[in-house]
N, C-alpha and C positions, 0 to 999 in steps of 0.2 A: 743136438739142440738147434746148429746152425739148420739140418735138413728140413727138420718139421717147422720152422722158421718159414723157408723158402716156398716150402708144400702148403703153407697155408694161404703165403699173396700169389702163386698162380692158381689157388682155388679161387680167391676172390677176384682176379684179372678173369678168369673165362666165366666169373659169377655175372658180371657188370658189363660182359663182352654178348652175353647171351641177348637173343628178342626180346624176352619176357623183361630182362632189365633196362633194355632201350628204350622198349613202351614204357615203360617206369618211370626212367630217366627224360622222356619225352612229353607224359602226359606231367610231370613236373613241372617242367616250362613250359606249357601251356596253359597252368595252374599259376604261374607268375606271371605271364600273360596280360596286362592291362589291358580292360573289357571296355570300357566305353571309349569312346571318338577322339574327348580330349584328352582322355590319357594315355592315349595309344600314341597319337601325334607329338603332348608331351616330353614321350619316355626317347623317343626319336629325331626331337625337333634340332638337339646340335650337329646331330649326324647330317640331318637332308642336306641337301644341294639345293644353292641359290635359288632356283626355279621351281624346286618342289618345295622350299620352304615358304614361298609368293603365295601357295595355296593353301598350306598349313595355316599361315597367316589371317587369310579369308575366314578358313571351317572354324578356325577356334574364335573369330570375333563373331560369327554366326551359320552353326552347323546346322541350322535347319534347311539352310541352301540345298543340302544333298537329295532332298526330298521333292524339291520341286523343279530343276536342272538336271541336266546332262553334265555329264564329264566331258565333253568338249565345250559346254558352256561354262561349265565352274572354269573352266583353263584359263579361256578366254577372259573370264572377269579377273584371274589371276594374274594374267600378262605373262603368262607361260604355253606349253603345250599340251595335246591331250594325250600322246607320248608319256611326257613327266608325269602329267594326274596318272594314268596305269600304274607305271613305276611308285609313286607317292604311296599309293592304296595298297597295291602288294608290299612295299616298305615295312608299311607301318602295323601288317599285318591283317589285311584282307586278301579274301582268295579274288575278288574284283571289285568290279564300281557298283554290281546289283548286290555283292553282299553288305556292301556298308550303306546303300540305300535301302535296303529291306529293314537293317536296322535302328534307322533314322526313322523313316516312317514307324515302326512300331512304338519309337518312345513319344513322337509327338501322337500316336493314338493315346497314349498311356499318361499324356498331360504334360511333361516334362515343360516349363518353362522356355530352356537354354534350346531345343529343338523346334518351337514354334514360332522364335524370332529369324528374322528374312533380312536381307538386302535390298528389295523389294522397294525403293523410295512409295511407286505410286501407291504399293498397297498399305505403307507405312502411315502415306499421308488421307486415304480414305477411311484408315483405320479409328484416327482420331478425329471423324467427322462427327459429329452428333446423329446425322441423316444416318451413317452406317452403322454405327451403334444400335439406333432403334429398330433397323430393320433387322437385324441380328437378333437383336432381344427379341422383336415379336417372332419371330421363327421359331426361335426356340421355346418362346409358350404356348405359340399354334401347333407343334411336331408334338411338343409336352401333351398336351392338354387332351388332342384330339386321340394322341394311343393310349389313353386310358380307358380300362373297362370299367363300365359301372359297377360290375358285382365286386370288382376290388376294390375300388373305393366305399362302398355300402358295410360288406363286409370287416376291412380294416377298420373304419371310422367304428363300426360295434364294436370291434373286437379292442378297442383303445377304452371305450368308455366301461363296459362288460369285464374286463379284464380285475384279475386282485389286485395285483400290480401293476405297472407298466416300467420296465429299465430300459433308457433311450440312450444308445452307444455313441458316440462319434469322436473322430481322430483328426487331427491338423485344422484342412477349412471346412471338415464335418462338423466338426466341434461347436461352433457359432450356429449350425442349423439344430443342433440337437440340444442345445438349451433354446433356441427359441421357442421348440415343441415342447420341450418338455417346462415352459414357464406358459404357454395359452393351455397346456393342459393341466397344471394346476390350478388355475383360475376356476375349471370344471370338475375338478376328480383329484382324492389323496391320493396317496402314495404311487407318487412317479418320481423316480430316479433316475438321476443323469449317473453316467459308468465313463469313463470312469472317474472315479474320487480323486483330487486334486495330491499326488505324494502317494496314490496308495495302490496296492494289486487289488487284482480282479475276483480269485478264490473266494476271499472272503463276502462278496458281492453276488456272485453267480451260484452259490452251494446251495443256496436256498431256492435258486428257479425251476418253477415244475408248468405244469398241465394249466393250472390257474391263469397262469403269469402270459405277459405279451414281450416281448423285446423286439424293439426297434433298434434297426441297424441304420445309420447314414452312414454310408459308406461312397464319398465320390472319387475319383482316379484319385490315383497313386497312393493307393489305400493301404495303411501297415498289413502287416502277415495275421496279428494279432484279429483282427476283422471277420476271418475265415475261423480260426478256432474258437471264438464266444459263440459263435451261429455253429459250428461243430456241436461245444458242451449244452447249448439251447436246445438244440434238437434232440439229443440224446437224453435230454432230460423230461424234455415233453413240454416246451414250452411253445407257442404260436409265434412265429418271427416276422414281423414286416422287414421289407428290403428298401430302402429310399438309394440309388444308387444312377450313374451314369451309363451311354450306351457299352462301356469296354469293359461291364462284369460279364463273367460265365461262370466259373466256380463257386462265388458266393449267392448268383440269383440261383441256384439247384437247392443251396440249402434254406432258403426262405419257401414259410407259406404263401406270401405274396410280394410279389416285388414291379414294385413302380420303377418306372427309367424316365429320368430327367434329361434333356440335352442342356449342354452345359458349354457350348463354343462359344467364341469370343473373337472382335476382330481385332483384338490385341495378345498379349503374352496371357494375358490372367484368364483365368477358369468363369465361368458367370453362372451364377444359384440364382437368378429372379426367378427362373420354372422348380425350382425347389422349393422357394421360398413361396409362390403363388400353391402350389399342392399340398403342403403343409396344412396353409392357411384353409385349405377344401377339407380337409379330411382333419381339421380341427372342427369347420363348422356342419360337418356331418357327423362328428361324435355328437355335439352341441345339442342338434334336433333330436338326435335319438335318446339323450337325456335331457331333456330341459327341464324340465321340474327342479331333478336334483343340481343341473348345474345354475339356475335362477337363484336358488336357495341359499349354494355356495359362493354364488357372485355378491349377492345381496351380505351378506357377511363379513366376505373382504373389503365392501365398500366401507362398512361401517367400523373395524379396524382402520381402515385407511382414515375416515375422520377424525377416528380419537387418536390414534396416533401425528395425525395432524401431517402427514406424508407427504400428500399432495394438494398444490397449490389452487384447490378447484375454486374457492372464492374469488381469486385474481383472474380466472376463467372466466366465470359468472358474470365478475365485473366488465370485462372486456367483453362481452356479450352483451350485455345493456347496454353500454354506450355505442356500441356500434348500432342496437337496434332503436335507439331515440337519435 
């Protein structure tokens, strides 16, 4: 008993001794691994040394520093060396200072908040200019505006009005742009649907979309997984998909019929939809002209629900209208 005992843990001592179980045992803790900047730093931070903790210090009150400095400059703003920044990076689990800045950069492509804020006093304080502001804004409706093709917009704007249905997607700050559309396009056309349902899945919403039907996707950075599979089941189904989305899609503008790109920079932390929100409003009022009859019809209708319902205070309007004009 004792032999087969013995025979069975020096099976498993040259089981767990072999490659195949080191890479095992290896790609494991690599898998335990803490994947982003501050959790790498973190998992690490009682361990560092005086000097590499000066910089830890810095990245975790503002990592997006890595993106726009050197590693002998982050040092220097650390009050350390660029010596200890090397040492820091490989510490904490970078192979060097271009691997953790390639991935700094990638999240502030991808919108990350915590990656776009700086140290940066002067650009801090141009950032909260008004002057910088609107020069930003207009940029980004002039870059918007001007790479738009008309047959996409011609076409979309039909294909919203023309449509049996219309289901308008959106997720997090999509969410606020996809009820806006989908409330100026019921003013003009029934059955538009916002997805999703407040508490509820998607199956039951999406089983019935075909060839008829239109789905609109708003999808801006840092867009859930769920985004990519509804424009999967839309297309497989036969349905027309518009894309409203920002310059850092690729996989989901492939699976739209057409797909508008929004710029969306800011000289602050937050994301900016005014060129979202201006295209919207284009390609609401090119459904409009393409139906006006039936949307005059439906307009006129709502208005007169709105009186009897007594909803809106358009007499208080009115009044304020006369007196200002005597």
């Amino acid at each position: 008993m004792l032999e087969q005992i013995f025979h069975y843990v020096n099976i498993l001592k040259m089981t767990f001794r072999s490659p195949v179980a080191s890479g095992i045992m290896l790609s494991m803790r690599e898998m335990k691994e803490p994947k982003s900047l501050e959790a790498r730093i973190q998992a690490h931070y009682e361990q560092l040394p005086p000097a590499e903790r000066r910089l830890g210090d810095l990245l975790l009150g503002f990592p997006g520093d890595i993106a726009t400095y050197s590693a002998g400059e982050l040092a220097d703003m650390a009050g350390t060396s660029k010596a200890a920044a090397s040492r820091f990076f490989q510490r904490i689990g970078y192979k060097d200072f271009n691997e953790v800045r390639r991935e700094v950069r990638g999240a502030r492509h991808w919108g990350s908040p915590i990656y776009l804020s700086a140290t940066d006093k002067k650009n801090e304080k141009r950032s909260q200019t008004v002057a910088a502001h609107l020069a930003q804004e207009s940029e980004n409706l002039s870059r918007t505006l001007e790479a738009l093709r008309p047959d996409v917009v011609r076409d979309a704007s039909s294909a919203l009005g023309e449509g049996r249905r219309v289901f308008i997607v959106g997720f997090r700050n999509s969410r606020m742009l996809a009820l806006y559309l989908q409330r100026q396009l019921m003013l003009m056309r029934p059955d538009v649907v916002l997805l999703p349902q407040p508490g509820q899945t998607l199956g039951e919403d999406l089983v019935d979309l075909g060839e008829q039907d239109v789905l609109v996707v708003i999808g801006m950075r840092r867009r859930v997984a769920a985004v990519s599979k509804i424009m999967e089941v839309a297309q497989k189904q036969g349905a027309r998909i518009l894309l409203l989305t920002d310059p850092s899609a690729t996989r989901t503008a492939k699976l739209a019929t057409w797909t508008i790109t929004c710029e969306v920079r800011s000289t602050s932390i937050f994301d900016s939809y005014a060129a979202a929100m201006s295209v919207l409003n284009l390609l609401c009022a090119g459904m409009f002209r393409g139906a006006m009859k039936d949307g005059y019809d439906r307009l006129r209708r709502i208005e007169a629900l709105h009186d009897d319902l007594e909803e809106l205070d358009t007499f208080a309007w009115f009044a304020n209208m006369t007196e200002e004009d005597t």
